[in-house]
C-alpha positions in Angstrom: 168.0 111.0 114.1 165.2 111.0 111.5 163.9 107.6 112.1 163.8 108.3 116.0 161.2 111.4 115.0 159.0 108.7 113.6 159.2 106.3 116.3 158.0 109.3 118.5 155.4 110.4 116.5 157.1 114.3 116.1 157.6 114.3 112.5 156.3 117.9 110.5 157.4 117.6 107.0 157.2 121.0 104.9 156.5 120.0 101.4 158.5 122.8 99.2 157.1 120.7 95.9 158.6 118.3 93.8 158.5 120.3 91.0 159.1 123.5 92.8 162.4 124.7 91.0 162.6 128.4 92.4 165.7 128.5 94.9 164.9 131.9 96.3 161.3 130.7 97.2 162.8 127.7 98.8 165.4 129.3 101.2 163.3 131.1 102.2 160.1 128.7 103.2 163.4 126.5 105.0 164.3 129.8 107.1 160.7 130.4 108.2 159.4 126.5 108.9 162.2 125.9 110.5 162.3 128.6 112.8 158.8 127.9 113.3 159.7 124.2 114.6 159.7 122.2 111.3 162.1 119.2 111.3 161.5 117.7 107.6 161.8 119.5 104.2 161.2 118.1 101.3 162.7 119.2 97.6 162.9 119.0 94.0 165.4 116.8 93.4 168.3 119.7 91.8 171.5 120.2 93.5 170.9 123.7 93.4 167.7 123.3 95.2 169.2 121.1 98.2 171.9 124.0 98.8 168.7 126.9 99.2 167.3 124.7 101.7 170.7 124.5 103.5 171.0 128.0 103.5 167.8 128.6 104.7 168.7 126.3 107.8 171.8 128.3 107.9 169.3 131.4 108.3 167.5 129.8 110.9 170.6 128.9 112.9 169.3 125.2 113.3 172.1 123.0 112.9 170.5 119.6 114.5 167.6 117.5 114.1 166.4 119.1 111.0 166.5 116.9 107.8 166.2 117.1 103.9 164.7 114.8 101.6 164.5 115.1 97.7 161.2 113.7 96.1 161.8 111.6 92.3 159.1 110.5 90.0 158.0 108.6 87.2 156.2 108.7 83.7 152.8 110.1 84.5 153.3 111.1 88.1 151.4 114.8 88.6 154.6 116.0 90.5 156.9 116.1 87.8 155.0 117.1 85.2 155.0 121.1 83.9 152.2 123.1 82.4 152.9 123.6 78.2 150.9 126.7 76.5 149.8 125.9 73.2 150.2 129.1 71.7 148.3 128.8 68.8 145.2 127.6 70.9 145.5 129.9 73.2 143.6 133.3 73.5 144.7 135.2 76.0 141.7 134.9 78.5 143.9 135.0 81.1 142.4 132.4 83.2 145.4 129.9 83.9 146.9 132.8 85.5 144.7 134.2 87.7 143.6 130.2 88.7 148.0 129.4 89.1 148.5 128.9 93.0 152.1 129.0 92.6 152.2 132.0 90.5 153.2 130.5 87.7 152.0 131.6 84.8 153.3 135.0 83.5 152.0 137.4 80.5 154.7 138.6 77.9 153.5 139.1 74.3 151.6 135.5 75.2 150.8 133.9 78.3 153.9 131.5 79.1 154.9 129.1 82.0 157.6 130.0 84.3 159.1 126.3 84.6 161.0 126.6 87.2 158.2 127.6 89.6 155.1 125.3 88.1 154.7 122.3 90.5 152.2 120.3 87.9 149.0 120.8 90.2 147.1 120.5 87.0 145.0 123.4 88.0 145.8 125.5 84.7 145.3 122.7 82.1 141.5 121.5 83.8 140.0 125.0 84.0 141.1 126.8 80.2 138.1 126.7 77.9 140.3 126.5 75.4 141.9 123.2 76.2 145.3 125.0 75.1 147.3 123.9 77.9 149.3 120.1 78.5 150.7 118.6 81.0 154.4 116.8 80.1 156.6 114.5 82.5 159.9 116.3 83.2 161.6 112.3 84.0 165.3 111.9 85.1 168.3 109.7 84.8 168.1 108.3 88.2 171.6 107.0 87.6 173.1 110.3 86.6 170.9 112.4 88.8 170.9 110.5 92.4 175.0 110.5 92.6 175.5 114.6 92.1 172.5 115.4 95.2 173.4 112.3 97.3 176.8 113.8 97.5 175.6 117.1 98.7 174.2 115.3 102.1 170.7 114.7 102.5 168.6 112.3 104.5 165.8 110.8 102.5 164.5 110.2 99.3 161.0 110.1 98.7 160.0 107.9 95.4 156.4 109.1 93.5 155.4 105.9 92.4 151.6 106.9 91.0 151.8 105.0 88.1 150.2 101.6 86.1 153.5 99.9 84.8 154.7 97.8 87.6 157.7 96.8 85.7 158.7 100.7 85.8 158.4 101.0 89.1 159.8 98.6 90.2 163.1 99.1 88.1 163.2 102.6 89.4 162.9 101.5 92.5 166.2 99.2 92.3 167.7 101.9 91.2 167.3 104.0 93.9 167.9 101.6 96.2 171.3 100.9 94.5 172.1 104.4 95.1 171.3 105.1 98.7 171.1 103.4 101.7 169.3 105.9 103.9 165.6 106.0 104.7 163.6 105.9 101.7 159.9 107.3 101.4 157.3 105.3 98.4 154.6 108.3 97.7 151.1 106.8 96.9 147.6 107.4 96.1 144.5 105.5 95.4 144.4 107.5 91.9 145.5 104.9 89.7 145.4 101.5 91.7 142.3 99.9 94.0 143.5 99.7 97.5 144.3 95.5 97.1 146.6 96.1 94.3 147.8 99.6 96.0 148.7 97.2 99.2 150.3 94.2 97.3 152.5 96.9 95.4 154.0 98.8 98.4 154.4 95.5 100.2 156.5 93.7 97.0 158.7 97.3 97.3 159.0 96.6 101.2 160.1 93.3 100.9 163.7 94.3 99.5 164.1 96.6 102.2 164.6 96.0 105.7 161.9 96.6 108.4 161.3 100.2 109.5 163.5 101.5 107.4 161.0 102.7 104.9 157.8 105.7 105.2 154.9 105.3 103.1 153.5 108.5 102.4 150.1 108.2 102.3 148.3 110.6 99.9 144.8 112.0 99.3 145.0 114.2 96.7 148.0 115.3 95.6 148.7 119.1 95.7 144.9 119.8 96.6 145.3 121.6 99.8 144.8 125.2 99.5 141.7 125.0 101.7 141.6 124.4 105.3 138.2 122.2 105.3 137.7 118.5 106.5 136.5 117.8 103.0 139.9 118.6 101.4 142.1 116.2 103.6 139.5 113.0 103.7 141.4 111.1 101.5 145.1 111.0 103.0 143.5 110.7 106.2 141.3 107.2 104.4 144.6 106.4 102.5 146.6 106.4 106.0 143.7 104.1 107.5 144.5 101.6 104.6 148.1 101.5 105.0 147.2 101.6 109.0 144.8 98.2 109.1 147.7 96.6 106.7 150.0 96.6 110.0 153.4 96.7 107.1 156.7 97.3 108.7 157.1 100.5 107.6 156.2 104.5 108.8 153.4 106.3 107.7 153.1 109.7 107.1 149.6 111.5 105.6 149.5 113.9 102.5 147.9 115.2 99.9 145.2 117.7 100.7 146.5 118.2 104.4 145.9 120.9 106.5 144.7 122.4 109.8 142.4 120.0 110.3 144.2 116.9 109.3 145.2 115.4 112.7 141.9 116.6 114.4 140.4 114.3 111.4 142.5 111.8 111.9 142.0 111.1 115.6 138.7 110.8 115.2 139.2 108.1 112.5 141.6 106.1 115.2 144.4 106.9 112.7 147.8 108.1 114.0 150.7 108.8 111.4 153.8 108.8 112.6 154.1 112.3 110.4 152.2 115.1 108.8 153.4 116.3 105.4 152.0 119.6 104.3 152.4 121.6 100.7 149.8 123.7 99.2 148.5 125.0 102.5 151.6 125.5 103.9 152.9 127.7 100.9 149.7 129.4 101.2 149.4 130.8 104.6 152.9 132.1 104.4 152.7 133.5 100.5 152.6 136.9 101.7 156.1 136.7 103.4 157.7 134.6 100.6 156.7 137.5 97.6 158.8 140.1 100.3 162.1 140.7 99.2 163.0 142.1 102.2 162.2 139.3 104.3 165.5 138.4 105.4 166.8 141.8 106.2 163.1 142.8 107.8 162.8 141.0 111.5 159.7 141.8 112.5 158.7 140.8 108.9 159.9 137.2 109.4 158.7 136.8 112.7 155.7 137.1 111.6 155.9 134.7 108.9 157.0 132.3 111.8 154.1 133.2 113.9 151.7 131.9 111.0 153.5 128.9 110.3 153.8 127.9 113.8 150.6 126.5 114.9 150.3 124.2 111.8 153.7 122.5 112.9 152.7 122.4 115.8 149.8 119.9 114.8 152.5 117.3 114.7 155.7 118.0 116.4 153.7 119.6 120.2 156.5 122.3 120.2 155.4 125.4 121.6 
């Protein structure tokens, strides 16, 4: 069971992005992270997007202890927002593009977003000179959304609450609680709230839920981990140790800027997460493999993808 992964500390959640809409890219990060020893995924909540990841488990051949989550959000949360081109600002420099981790920007007669595959890192809109480019909440109706992916059999849902308007969150939060019963997951940073305010928040959303039942996911910077340095995962390790010292009944599990050196950071900080989410970095070591089109049909192809993957899951799960 999922919450039995906690409890041992053997949790390795692959972050496929919240906003990450491309099905094709998604089977096929499933199929290699789970061969490689993954046992968490977590998706864009689409229907269509929870059946690639099941068909990249079917890939894999794993049929237990491997479970899905689908990540919501709220007005002004980063993940669920998606890069607009102004095209009558913009002037073709071409710099969104070549800056665009996820390979999302693509050159027609004008420079235009591929929706489906931005994941609202932000990266595009900070760096054009031109200031051409905005980023705009893609929001859902958790009551008509929830039902049609519930229904399809996942695990988990992991709630992006980044946001100033308690009243908002906390109505969403109702909501999803009214809709599933399973483990939930409350996604937070320091971005937006002080850490007093950031604890008294996630305890009020605890104290409708019973103990143990619930992971915080403890983020530095959201969607900031394409480099492997102890720099770049500081402040999930920091916003762990917060969530750590506040002893609340509930898992925690660091992201946000994590990579390789994450739980080496971690240990010596005395903090111990009962799970290691990974995104950026994790997309990015196997990019390679996930731009072949031949990598299902190609074995040695994905084994090597697996072979990459491999020693970053290990970080967590001890697998060899």
């Amino acid at each position: 069971m999922l919450k039995d992964l906690f409890e041992n500390k053997k949790c390795f959640k692959l972050v496929c992005g919240a906003g990450n809409e491309d099905a094709e890219e998604v089977e096929k990060l499933v199929t290699i992270y789970s061969l490689a020893g993954c046992n968490f995924f977590d998706l864009c909540a689409k229907p269509e997007i929870v059946d690639a990841a099941k068909r990249g488990l079917e890939r894999a051949g794993i049929k237990e202890d491997r479970y899905i989550c689908i990540s919501v959000g709220i007005d002004g949360d980063p993940h669920i927002t998606k890069a607009v081109i102004d095209q009558d600002k913009c002037t073709k420099c071409g710099k969104c593009k070549v800056i665009c981790p996820h390979d999302a920007i693509i050159e027609l007669d004008k420079y235009k977003v591929k929706k489906e595959r931005c994941i609202g890192c932000n990266q595009c809109a900070n760096n054009c000179p031109q200031k051409a480019i905005t980023m705009v909440s893609q929001l859902q109706n958790y009551d008509e959304v929830l039902p049609k992916i519930i229904a399809k059999g996942i695990d988990c849902i992991e709630f992006h609450a980044i946001s100033t308007d308690e009243k908002d969150v906390m109505e969403k939060w109702a909501q999803i609680n009214k809709h599933f019963d399973g483990m939930l997951c409350i996604s937070l940073d320091r971005s937006e709230l002080g850490d007093k305010k950031l604890k008294e928040r996630v305890q009020k959303m605890l104290d409708v839920r019973k103990p143990f039942t619930t992971i915080i996911q403890a983020d530095g910077i959201a969607m900031s981990g394409n480099d492997d340095e102890f720099g770049t995962t500081l402040q999930a390790v920091a916003t762990a140790q917060l969530f750590q010292k506040a002893n609340m009944p509930a898992y925690i599990m660091m992201s946000g800027g994590t990579n390789m050196k994450s739980i080496e950071l971690a240990n010596l900080c005395n903090v111990h997460p009962h799970c290691l989410a990974v995104g950026s970095y994790a997309r990015k070591i196997v990019k390679e493999y996930l731009l072949s089109d031949d990598l299902f049909t190609n074995k040695e192809k994905l084994n090597k993808a697996v072979e990459i993957a491999k020693p970053l899951v290990q970080l967590m799960t001890g697998e060899k």
